[in-house]
C-alpha positions as CSV (number, residue, x, y, z in Angstrom):
1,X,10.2,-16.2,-3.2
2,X,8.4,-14.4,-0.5
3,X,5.2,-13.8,-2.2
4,X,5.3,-17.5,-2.6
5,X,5.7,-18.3,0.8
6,X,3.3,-16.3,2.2
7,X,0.8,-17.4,0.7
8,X,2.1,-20.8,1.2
9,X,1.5,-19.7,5.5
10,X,-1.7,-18.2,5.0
11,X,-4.8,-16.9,3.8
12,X,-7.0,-19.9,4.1
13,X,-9.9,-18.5,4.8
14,X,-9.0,-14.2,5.1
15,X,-5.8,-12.2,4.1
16,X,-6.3,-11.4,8.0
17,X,-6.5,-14.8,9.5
18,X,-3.7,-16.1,11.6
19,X,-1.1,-17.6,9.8
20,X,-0.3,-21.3,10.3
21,X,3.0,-21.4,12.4
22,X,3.6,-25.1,11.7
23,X,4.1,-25.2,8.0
24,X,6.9,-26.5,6.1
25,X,6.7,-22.8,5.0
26,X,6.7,-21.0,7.7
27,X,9.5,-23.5,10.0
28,X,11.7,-22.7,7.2
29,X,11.1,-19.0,7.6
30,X,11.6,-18.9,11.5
31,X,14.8,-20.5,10.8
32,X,16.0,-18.0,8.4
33,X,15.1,-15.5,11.2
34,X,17.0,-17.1,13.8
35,X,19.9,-17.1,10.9
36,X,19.8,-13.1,10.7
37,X,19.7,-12.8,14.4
38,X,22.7,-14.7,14.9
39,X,24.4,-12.8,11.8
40,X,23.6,-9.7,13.5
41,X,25.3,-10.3,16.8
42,X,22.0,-12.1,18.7
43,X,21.5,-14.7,20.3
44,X,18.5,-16.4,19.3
45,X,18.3,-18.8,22.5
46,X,18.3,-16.5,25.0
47,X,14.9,-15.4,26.8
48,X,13.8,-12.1,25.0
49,X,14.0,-13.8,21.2
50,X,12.8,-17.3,21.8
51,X,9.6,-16.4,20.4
52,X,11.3,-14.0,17.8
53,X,10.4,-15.8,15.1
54,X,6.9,-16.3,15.7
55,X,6.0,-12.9,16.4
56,X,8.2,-12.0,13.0
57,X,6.0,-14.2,11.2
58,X,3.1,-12.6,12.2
59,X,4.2,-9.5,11.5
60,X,4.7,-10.5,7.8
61,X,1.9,-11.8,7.2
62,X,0.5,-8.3,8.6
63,X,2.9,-6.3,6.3
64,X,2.2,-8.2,3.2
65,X,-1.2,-9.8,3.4
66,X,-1.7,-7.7,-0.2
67,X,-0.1,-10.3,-1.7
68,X,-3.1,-12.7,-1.3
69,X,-5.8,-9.6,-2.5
70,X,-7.1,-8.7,-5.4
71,X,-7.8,-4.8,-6.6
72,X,-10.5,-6.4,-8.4
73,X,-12.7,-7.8,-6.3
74,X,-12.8,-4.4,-4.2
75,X,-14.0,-2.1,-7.5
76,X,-16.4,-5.0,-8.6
77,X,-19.7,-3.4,-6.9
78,X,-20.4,-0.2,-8.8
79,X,-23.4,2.5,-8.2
80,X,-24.8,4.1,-11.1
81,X,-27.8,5.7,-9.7
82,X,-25.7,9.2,-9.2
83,X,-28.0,11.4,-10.8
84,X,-26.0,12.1,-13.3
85,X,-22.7,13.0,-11.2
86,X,-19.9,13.3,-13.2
87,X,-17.5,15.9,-11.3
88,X,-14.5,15.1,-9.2
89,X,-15.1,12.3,-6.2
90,X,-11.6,13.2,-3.7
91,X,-10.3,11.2,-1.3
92,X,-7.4,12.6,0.9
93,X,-4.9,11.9,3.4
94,X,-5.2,8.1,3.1
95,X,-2.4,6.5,5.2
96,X,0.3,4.4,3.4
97,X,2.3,2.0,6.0
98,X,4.6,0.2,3.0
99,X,7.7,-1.5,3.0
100,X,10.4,-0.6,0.4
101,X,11.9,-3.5,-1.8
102,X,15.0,-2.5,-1.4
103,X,15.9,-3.0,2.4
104,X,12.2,-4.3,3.3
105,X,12.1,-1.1,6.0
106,X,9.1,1.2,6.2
107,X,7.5,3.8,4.1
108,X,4.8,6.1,5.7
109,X,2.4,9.0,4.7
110,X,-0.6,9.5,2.7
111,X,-2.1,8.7,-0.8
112,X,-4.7,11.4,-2.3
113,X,-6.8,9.9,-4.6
114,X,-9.1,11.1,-7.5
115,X,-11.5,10.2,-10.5
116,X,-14.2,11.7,-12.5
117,X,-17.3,9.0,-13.1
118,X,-18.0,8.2,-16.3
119,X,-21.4,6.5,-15.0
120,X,-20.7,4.7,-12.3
121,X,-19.2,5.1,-8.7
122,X,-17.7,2.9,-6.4
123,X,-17.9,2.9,-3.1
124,X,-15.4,5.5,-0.7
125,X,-13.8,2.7,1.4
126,X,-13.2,0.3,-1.7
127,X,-11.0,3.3,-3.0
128,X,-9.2,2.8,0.5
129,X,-9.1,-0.7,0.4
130,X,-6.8,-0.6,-2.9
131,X,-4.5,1.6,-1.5
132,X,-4.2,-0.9,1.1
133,X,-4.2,-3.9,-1.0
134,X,-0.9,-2.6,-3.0
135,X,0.9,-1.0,0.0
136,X,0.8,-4.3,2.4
137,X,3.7,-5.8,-0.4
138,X,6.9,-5.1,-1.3
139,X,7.2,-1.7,-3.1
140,X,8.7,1.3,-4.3
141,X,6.6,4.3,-4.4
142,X,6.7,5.2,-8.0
143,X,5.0,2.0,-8.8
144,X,2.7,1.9,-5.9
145,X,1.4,5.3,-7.2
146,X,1.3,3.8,-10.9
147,X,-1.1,0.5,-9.5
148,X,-2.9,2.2,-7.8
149,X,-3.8,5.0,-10.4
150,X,-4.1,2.1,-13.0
151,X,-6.8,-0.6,-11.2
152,X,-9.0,2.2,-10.6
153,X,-8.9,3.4,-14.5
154,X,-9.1,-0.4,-15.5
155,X,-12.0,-1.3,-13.0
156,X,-13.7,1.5,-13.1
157,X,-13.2,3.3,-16.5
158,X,-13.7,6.7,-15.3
159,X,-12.8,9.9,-17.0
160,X,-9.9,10.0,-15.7
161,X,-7.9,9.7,-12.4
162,X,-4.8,11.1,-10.6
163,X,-3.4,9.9,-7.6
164,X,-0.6,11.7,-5.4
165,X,1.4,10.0,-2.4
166,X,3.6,12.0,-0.2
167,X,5.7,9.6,2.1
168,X,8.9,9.5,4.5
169,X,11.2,6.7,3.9
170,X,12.6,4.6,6.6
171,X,15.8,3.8,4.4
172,X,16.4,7.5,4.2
173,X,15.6,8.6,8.1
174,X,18.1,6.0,9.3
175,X,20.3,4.6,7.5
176,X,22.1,5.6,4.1
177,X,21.8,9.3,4.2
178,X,19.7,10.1,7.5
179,X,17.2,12.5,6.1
180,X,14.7,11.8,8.3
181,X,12.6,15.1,7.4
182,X,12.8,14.2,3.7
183,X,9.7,13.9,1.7
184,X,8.9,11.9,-1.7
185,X,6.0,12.8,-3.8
186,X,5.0,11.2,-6.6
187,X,1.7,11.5,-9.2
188,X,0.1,9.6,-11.7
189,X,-2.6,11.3,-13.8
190,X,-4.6,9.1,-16.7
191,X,-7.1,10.8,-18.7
192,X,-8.9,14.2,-18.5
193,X,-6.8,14.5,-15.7
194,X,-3.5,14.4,-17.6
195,X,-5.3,16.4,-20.8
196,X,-7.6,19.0,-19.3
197,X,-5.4,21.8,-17.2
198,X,-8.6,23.7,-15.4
199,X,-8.9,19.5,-14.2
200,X,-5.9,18.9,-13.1
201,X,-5.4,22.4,-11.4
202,X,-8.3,21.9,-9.5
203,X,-7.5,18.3,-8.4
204,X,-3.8,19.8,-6.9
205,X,-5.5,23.1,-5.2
206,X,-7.8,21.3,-3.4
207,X,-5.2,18.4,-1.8
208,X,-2.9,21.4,-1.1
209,X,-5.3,23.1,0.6
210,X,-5.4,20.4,3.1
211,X,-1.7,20.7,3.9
212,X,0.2,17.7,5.3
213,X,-1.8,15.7,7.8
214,X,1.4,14.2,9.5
215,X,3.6,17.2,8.9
C-alpha cells in the first residue's frame, strides 16, 4: 500500500527529511513510474524523464509525509494560564494543498477552524499543523473535515469545535466535468457548537465576513 511504502522510503529522522532513493521501496516505486509513463504514451529514456522518477518520489514524499505524523503529538503542549478565557479562539483562511483518493490529483483552498477552551489552549500554529498533518495524505474532503474537527475535540476536550473547508478540486477543473470555478464546502461542528445557535451563528458570521481569500 502506499502508506506502507512511504514510510518504508522515509522519515528516519523528520517527516521532511529526504527520502532514501535506494531502497527496495523506493526502486520499486521509480519503476512503477517509469510503467505509467510508458502507458501514457512516454518515453521514459529519453533526456527530459530520465530523472522522472526521482523527482516523482520526492514529490510524494512531500505530498504525503502526513502519513508518518501524528495529530497527537502537535495538541500535546496545552496552556492553561488564560485567565479564565473561555470564548471562541478563530483561525481562518488556513491553506489546504490535498490530494483526492480517488484520482490522487489536487485539492486546494482553505480550512477555518474553531473551539471554545474548556481550560486549556493550545498553541495557534499547532492548530495549523493538524490541518497539515491530515491534508499531506490521501483524502476526500468530507473526512479531512471530520479528522480534523475530531483530534482537536479528542486532544483538547474543548467546549466544542467547528471546522469549515472550502476547496477547488483538481478532478473537477479538468477532467470529468471541467468545473474549474466549482467550490465544495463542508462543516463539522461537535459540541456547544452544534447545540448552542447564538454559538454557531457567530462562528459562520465572522468566517464569512472574511470572504474568500483565493476567490
Amino acid at each position: 500500500m502506499l502508506s506502507v511504502n512511504l514510510r518504508g522510503i522515509a522519515y528516519p529522522a523528520s517527516p521532511m527529511h529526504e527520502p532514501d532513493l535506494n531502497s527496495p521501496e523506493s526502486i520499486q516505486a521509480m519503476d512503477h513510474i517509469r510503467s505509467i509513463l510508458k502507458f501514457i504514451g512516454e518515453d521514459p529514456t529519453r533526456e527530459g524523464l530520465l530523472e522522472t522518477p526521482k523527482r516523482v518520489i520526492r514529490a510524494m514524499h512531500e505530498h504525503y509525509r502526513g502519513y508518518a505524523m501524528d495529530p497527537a503529538d502537535a495538541l500535546a503542549r496545552t496552556f492553561t494560564e488564560v485567565e479564565g478565557y473561555d470564548q471562541m479562539v478563530l483561525l481562518t483562511d488556513l491553506d489546504i494543498q490535498s490530494h483526492c483518493e480517488h484520482h490522487m490529483v489536487p485539492f486546494v483552498g482553505k480550512a477555518h477552524i474553531a473551539y471554545i477552551p474548556d481550560g486549556r489552549v493550545v498553541g495557534l500554529s499547532k492548530l495549523a499543523k493538524v490541518v497539515d498533518i491530515y491534508s499531506k495524505r490521501l483524502q476526500v474532503q468530507e473526512k479531512l473535515t471530520a479528522q480534523i474537527a475530531e483530534a482537536i475535540q479528542v486532544h483538547l476536550r474543548p467546549l466544542g469545535v467547528a471546522v469549515v473547508i472550502e476547496c477547488r478540486h483538481f478532478c473537477m477543473c479538468y477532467r470529468g466535468v471541467h468545473q474549474p470555478r466549482a467550490w465544495t464546502t463542508t462543516s463539522k461542528l461537535t459540541g456547544i457548537f452544534l447545540k448552542n445557535l447564538a454559538t454557531r451563528e457567530e462562528f459562520l458570521r465572522l468566517i464569512a465576513s472574511r470572504g474568500r481569500a483565493n476567490d
